[in-house]
PDB file of N, CA, C and O in Angstrom, chain B, residues numbered from 101:
ATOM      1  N   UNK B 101      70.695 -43.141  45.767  1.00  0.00           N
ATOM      2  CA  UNK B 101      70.058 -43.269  47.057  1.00  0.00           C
ATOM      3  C   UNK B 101      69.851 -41.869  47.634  1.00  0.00           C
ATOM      4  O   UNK B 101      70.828 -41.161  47.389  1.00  0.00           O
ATOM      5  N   UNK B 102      68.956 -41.281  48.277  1.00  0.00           N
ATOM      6  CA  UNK B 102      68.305 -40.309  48.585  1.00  0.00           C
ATOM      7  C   UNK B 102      68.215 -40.674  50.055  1.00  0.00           C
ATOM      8  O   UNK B 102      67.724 -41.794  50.199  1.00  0.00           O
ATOM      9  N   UNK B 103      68.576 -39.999  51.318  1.00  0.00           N
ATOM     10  CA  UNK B 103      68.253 -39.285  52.631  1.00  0.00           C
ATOM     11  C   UNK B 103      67.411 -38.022  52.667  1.00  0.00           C
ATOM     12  O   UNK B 103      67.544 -36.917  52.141  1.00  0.00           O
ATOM     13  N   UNK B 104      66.287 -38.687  53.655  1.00  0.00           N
ATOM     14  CA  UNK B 104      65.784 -37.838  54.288  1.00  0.00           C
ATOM     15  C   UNK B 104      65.794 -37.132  55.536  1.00  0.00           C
ATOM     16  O   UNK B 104      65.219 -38.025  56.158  1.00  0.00           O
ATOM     17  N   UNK B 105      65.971 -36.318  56.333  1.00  0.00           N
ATOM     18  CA  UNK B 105      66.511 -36.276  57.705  1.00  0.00           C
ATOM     19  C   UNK B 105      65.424 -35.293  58.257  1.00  0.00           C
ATOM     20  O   UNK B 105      65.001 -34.299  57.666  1.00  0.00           O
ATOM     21  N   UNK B 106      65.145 -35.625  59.169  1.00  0.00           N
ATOM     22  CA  UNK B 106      64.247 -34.816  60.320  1.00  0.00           C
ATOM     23  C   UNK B 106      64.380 -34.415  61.418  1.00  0.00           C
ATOM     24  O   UNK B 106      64.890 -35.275  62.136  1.00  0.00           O
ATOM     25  N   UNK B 107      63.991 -32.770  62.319  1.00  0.00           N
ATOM     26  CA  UNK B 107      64.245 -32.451  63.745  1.00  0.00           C
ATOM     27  C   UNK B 107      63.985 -33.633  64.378  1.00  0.00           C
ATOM     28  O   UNK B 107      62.856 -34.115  64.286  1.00  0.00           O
ATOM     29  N   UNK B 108      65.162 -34.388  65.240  1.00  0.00           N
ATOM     30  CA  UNK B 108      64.928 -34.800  66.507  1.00  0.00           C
ATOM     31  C   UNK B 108      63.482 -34.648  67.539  1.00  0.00           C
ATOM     32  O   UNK B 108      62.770 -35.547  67.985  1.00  0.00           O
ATOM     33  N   UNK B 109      63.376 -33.171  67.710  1.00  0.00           N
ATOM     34  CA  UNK B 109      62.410 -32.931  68.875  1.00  0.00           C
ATOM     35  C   UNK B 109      61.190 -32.972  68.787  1.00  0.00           C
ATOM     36  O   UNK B 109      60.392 -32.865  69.718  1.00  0.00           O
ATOM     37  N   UNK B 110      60.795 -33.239  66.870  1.00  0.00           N
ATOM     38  CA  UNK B 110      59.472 -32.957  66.532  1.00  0.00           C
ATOM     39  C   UNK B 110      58.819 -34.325  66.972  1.00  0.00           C
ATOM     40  O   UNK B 110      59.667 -35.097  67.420  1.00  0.00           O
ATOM     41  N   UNK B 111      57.435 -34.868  66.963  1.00  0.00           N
ATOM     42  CA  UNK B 111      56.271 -35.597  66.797  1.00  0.00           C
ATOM     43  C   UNK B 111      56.462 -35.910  65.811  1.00  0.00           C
ATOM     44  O   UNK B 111      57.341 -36.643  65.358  1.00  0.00           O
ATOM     45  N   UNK B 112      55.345 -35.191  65.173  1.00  0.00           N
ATOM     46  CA  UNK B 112      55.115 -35.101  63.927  1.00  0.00           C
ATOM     47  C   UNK B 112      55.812 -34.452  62.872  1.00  0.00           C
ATOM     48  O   UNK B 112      55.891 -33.244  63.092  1.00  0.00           O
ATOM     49  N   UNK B 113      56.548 -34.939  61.411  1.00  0.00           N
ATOM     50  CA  UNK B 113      57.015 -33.989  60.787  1.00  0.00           C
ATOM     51  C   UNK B 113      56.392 -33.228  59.854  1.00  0.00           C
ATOM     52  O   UNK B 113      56.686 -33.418  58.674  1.00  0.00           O
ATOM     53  N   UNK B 114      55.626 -32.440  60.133  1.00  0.00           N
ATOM     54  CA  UNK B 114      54.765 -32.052  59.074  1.00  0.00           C
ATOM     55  C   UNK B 114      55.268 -30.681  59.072  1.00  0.00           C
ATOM     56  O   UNK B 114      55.723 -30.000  59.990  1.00  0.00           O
ATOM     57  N   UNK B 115      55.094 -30.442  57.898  1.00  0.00           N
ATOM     58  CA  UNK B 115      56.098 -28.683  57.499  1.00  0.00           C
ATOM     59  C   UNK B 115      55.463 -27.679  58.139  1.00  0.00           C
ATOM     60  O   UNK B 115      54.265 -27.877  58.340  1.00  0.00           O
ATOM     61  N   UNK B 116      55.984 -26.510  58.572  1.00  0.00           N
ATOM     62  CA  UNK B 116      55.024 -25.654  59.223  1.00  0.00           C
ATOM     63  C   UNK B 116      54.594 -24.438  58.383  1.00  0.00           C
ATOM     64  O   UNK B 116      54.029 -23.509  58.960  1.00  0.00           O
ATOM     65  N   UNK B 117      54.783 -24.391  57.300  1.00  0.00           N
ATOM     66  CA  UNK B 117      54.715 -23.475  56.315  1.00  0.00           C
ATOM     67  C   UNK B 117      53.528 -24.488  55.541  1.00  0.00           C
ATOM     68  O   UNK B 117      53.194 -23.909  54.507  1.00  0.00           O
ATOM     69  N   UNK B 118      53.022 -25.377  55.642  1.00  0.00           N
ATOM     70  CA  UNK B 118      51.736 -26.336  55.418  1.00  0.00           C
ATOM     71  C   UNK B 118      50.870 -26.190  56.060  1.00  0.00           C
ATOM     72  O   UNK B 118      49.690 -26.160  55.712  1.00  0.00           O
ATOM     73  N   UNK B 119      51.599 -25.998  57.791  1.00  0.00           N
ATOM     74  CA  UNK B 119      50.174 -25.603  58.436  1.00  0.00           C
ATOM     75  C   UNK B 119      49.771 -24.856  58.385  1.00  0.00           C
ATOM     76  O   UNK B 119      48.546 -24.807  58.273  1.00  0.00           O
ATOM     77  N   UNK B 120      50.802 -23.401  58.447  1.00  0.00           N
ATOM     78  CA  UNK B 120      50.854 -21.731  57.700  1.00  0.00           C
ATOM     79  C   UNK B 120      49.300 -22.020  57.024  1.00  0.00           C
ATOM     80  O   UNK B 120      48.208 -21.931  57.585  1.00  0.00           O
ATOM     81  N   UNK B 121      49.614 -22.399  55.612  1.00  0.00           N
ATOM     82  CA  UNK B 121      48.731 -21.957  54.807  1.00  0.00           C
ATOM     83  C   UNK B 121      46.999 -22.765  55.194  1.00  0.00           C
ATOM     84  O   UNK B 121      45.882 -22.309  54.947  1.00  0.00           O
ATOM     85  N   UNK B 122      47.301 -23.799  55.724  1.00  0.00           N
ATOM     86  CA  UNK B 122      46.011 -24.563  55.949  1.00  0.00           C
ATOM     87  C   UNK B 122      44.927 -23.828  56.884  1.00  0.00           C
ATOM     88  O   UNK B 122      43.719 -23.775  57.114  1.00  0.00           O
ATOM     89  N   UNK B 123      46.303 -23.243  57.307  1.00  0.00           N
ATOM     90  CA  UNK B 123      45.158 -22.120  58.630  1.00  0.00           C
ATOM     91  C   UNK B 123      45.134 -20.673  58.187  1.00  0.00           C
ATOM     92  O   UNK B 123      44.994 -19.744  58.982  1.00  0.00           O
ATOM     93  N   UNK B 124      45.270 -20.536  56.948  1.00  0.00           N
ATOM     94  CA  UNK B 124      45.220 -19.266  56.536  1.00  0.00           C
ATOM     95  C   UNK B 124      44.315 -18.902  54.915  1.00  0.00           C
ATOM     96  O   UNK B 124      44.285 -17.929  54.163  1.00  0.00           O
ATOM     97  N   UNK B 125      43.610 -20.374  54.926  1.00  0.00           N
ATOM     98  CA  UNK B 125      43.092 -20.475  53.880  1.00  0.00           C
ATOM     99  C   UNK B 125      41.562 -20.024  54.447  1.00  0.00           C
ATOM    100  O   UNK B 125      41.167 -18.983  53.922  1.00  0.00           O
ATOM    101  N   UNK B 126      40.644 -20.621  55.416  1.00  0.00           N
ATOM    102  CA  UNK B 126      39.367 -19.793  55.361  1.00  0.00           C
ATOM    103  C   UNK B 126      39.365 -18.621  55.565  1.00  0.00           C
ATOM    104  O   UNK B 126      38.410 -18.114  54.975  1.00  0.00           O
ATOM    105  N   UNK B 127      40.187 -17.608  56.325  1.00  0.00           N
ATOM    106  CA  UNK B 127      40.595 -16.392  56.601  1.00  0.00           C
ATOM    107  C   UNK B 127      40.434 -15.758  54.867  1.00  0.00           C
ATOM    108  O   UNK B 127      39.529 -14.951  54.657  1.00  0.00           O
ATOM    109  N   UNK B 128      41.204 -16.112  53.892  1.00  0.00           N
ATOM    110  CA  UNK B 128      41.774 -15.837  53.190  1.00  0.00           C
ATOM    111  C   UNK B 128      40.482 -15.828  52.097  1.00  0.00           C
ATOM    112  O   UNK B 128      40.134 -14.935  51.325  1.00  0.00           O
ATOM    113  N   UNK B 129      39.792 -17.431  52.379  1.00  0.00           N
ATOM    114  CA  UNK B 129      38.283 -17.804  51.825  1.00  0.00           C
ATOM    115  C   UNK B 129      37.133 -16.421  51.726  1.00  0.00           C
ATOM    116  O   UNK B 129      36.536 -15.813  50.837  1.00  0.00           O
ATOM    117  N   UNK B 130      37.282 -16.368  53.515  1.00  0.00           N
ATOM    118  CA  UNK B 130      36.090 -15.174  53.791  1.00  0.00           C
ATOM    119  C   UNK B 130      36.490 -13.728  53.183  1.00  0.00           C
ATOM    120  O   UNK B 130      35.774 -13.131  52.378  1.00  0.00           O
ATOM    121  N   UNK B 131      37.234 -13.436  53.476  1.00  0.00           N
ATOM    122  CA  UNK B 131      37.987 -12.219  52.619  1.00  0.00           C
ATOM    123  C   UNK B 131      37.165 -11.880  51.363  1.00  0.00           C
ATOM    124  O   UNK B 131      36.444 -10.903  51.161  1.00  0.00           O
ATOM    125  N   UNK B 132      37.472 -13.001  50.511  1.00  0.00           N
ATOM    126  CA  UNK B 132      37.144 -12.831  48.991  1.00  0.00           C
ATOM    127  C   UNK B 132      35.716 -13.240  48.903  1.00  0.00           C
ATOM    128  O   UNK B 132      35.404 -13.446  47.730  1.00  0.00           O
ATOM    129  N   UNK B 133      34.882 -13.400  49.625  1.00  0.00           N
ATOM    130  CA  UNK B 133      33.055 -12.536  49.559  1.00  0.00           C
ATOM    131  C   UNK B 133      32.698 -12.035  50.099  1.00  0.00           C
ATOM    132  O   UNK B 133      32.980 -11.494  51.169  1.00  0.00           O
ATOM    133  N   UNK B 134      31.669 -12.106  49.233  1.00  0.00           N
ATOM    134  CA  UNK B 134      30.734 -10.533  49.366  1.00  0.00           C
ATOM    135  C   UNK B 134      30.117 -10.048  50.767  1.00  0.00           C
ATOM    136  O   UNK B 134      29.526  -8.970  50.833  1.00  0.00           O
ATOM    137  N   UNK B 135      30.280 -10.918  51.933  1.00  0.00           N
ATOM    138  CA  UNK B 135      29.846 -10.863  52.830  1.00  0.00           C
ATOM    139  C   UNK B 135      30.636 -10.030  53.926  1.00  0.00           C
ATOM    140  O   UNK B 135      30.274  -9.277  54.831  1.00  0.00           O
ATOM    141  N   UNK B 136      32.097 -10.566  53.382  1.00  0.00           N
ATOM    142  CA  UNK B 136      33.334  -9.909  54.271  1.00  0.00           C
ATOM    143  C   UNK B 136      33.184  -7.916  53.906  1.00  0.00           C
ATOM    144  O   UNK B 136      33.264  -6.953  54.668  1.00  0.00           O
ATOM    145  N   UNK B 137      32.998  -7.995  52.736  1.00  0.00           N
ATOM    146  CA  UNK B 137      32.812  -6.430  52.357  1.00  0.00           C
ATOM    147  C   UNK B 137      31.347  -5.599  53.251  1.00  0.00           C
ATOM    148  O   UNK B 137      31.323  -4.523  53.849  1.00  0.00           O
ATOM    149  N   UNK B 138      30.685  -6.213  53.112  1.00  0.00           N
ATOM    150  CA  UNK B 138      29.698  -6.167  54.486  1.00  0.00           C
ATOM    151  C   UNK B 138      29.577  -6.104  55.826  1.00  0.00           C
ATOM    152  O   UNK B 138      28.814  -5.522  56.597  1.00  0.00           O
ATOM    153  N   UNK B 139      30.524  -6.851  55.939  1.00  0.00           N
ATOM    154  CA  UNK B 139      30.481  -6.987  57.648  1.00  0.00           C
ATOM    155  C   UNK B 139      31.796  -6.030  58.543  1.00  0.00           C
ATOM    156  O   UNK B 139      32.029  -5.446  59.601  1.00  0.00           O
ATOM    157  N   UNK B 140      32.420  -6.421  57.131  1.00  0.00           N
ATOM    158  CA  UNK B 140      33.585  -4.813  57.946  1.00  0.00           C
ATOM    159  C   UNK B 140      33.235  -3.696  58.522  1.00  0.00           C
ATOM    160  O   UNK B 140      33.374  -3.111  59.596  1.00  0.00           O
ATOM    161  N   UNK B 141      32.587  -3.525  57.180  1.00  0.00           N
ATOM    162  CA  UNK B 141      32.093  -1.873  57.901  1.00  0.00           C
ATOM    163  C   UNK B 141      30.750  -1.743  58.898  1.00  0.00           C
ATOM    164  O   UNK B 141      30.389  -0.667  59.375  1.00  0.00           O
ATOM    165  N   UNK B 142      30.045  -3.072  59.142  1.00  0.00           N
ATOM    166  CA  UNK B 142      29.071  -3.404  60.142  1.00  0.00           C
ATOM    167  C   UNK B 142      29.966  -3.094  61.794  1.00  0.00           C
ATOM    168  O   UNK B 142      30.143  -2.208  62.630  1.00  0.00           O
ATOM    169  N   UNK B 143      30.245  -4.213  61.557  1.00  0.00           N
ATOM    170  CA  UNK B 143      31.322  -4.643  62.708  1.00  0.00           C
ATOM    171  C   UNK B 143      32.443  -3.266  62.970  1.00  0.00           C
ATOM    172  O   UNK B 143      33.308  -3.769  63.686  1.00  0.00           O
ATOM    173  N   UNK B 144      32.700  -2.290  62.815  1.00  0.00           N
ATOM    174  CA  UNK B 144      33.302  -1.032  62.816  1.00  0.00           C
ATOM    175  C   UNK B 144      32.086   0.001  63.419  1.00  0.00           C
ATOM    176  O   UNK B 144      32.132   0.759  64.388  1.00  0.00           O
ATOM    177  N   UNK B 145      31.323  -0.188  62.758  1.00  0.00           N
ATOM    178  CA  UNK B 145      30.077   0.668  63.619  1.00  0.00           C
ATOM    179  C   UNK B 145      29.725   0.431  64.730  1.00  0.00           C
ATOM    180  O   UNK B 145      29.422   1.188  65.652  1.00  0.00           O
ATOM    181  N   UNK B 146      29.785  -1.428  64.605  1.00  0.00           N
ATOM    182  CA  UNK B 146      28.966  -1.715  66.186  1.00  0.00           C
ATOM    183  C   UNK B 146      30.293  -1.631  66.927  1.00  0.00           C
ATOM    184  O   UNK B 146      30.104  -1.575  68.142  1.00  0.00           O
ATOM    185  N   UNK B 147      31.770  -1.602  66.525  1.00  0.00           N
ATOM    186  CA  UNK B 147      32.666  -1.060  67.753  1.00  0.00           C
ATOM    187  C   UNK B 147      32.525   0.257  68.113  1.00  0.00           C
ATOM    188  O   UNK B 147      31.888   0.511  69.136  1.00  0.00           O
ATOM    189  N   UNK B 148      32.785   0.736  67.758  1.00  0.00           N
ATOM    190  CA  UNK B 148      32.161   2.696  67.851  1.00  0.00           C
ATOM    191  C   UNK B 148      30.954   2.504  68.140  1.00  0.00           C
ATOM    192  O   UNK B 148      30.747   3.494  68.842  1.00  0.00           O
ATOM    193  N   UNK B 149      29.730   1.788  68.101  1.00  0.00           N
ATOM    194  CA  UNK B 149      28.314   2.406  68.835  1.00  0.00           C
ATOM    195  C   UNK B 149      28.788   1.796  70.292  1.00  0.00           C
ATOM    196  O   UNK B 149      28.570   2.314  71.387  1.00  0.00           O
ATOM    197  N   UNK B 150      29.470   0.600  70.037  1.00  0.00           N
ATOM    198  CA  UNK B 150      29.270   0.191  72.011  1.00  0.00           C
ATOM    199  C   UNK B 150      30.682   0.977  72.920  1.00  0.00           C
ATOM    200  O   UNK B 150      30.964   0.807  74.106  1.00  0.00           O
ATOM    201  N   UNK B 151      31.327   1.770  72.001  1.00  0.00           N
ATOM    202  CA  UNK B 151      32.518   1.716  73.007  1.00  0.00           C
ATOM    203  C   UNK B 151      31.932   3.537  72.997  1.00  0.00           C
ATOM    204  O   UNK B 151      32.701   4.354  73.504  1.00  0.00           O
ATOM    205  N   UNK B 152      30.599   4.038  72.413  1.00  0.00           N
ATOM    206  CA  UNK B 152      30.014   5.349  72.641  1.00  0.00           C
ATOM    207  C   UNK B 152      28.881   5.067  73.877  1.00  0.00           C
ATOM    208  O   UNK B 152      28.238   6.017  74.323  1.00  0.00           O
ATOM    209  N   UNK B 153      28.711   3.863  74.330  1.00  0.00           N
ATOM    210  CA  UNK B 153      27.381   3.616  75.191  1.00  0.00           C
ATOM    211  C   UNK B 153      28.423   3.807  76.664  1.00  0.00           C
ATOM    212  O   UNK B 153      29.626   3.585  76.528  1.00  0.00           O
ATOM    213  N   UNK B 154      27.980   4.147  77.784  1.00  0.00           N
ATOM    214  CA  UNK B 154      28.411   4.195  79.038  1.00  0.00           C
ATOM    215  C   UNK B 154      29.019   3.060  79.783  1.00  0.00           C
ATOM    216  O   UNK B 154      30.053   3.132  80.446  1.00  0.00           O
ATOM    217  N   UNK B 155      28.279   2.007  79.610  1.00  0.00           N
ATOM    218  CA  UNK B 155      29.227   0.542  79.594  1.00  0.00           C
ATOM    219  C   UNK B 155      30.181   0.580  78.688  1.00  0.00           C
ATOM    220  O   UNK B 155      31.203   0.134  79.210  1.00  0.00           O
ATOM    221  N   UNK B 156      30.394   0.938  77.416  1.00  0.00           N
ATOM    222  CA  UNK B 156      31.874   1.074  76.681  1.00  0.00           C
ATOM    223  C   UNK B 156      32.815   2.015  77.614  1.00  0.00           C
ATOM    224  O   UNK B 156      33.845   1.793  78.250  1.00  0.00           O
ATOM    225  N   UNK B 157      31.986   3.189  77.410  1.00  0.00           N
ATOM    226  CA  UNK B 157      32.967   4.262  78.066  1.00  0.00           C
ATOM    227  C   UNK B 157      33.460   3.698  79.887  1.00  0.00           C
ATOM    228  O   UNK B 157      34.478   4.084  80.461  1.00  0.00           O
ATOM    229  N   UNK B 158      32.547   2.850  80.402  1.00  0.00           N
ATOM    230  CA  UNK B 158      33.114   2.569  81.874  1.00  0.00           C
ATOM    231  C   UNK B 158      34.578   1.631  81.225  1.00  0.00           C
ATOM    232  O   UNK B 158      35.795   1.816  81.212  1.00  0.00           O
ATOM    233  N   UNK B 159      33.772   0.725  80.808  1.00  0.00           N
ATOM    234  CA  UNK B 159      35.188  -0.228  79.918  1.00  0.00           C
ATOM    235  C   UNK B 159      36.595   0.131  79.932  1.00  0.00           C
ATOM    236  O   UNK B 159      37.643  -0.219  80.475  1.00  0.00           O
ATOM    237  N   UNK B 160      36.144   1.012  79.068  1.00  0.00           N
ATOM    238  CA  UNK B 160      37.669   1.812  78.644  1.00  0.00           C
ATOM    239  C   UNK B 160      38.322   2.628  79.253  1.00  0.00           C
ATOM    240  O   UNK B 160      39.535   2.822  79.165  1.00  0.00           O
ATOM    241  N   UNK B 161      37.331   3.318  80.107  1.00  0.00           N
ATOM    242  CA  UNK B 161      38.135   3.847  81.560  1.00  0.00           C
ATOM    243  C   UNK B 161      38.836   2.887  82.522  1.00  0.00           C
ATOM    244  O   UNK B 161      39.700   3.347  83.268  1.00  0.00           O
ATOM    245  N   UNK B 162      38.478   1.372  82.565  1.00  0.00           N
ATOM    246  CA  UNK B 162      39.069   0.688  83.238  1.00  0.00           C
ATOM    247  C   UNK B 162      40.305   0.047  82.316  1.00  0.00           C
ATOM    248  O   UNK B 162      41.434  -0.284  82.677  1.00  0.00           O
ATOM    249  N   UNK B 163      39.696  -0.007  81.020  1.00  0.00           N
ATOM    250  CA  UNK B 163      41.467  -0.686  80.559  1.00  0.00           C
ATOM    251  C   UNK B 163      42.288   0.469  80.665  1.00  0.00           C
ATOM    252  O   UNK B 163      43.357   0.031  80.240  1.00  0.00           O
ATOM    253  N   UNK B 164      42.501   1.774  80.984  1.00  0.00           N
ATOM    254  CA  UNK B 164      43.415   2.462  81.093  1.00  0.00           C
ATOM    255  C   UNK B 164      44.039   2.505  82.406  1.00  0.00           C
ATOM    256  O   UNK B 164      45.022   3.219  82.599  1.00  0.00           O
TER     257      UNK B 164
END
C-alpha cells in the first residue's frame, strides 16, 4: 500500500517545478531561432537610439 500526502494550504497540487518549466519553455522556444539572434541586437539599438533622443534623456533624468 502506497500514501500519498499533500500541503494542507495548497488548491491545487500541482508541482511547481512543472509549472517552472511550462513557463519556461516558449522563452526557451524563442531563444533557439533564428529570429531571437536578430532581434537582440535590434532591440539593443533601439534602446540606445531612444534613451540618445531628448525624451530618453528627459526620462532618465527623471528616473534618477
Amino acid at each position: 500500500m502506497s500514501t500519498t500526502t499533500f500541503q494542507t494550504d495548497t488548491a491545487n497540487h500541482v508541482s511547481t517545478d512543472a509549472l517552472h518549466a511550462i513557463a519556461e519553455f516558449p522563452a526557451a522556444w524563442f531563444e533557439a531561432t533564428p529570429a531571437y539572434l536578430v532581434l537582440r541586437p535590434t532591440t539593443a539599438f533601439l534602446r540606445e537610439w531612444a534613451a540618445a533622443t531628448p525624451a530618453g534623456m528627459v526620462l532618465s533624468m527623471l528616473k534618477r
